[in-house]
C-alpha positions, 0 to 999 in steps of 0.5 A: 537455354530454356526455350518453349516449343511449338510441337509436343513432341520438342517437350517430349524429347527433352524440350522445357515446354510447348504451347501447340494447336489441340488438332483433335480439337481443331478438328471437330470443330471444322466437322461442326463447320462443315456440317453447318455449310452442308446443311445449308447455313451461309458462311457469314453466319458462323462465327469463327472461334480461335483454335484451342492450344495445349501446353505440354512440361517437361518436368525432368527438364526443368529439373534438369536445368534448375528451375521450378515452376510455379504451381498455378502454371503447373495448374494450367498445363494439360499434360506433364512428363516427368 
């Protein structure tokens, strides 16, 4: 049964996909908040902005089970195993 992960690491073990947090990303934007708090700006100021994601698809697994994905989707995914 496909299903879609929370982890890349689901998709690079066989898993069709995975919709996750970019932590990298997520971190360097934590370091910009900190940064702006140490520099003496009061926290309601900033703004919040939601974390970034990153899909991941398992193209051998898609094969696998039979489906295509559509191109525009492929289009959107920031990394693909096949």
């Amino acid at each position: 049964m496909p299903a879609v992960f929370g982890s890349a690491g689901d998709a690079e073990s066989g898993g069709l996909a995975a919709i996750h947090a970019d932590t990298t990303a997520m971190a360097r934007m934590a370091a910009h908040y900190i940064a702006a708090l140490f520099d003496g700006t009061h926290s309601r100021n900033m703004a919040l902005e939601a974390g970034p994601v990153a899909m991941v698809i398992n193209l051998a697994t898609a094969r696998a089970q039979g489906f295509e994905i559509p191109e525009n989707v492929l289009a959107q995914a920031d990394r693909l195993i096949d």
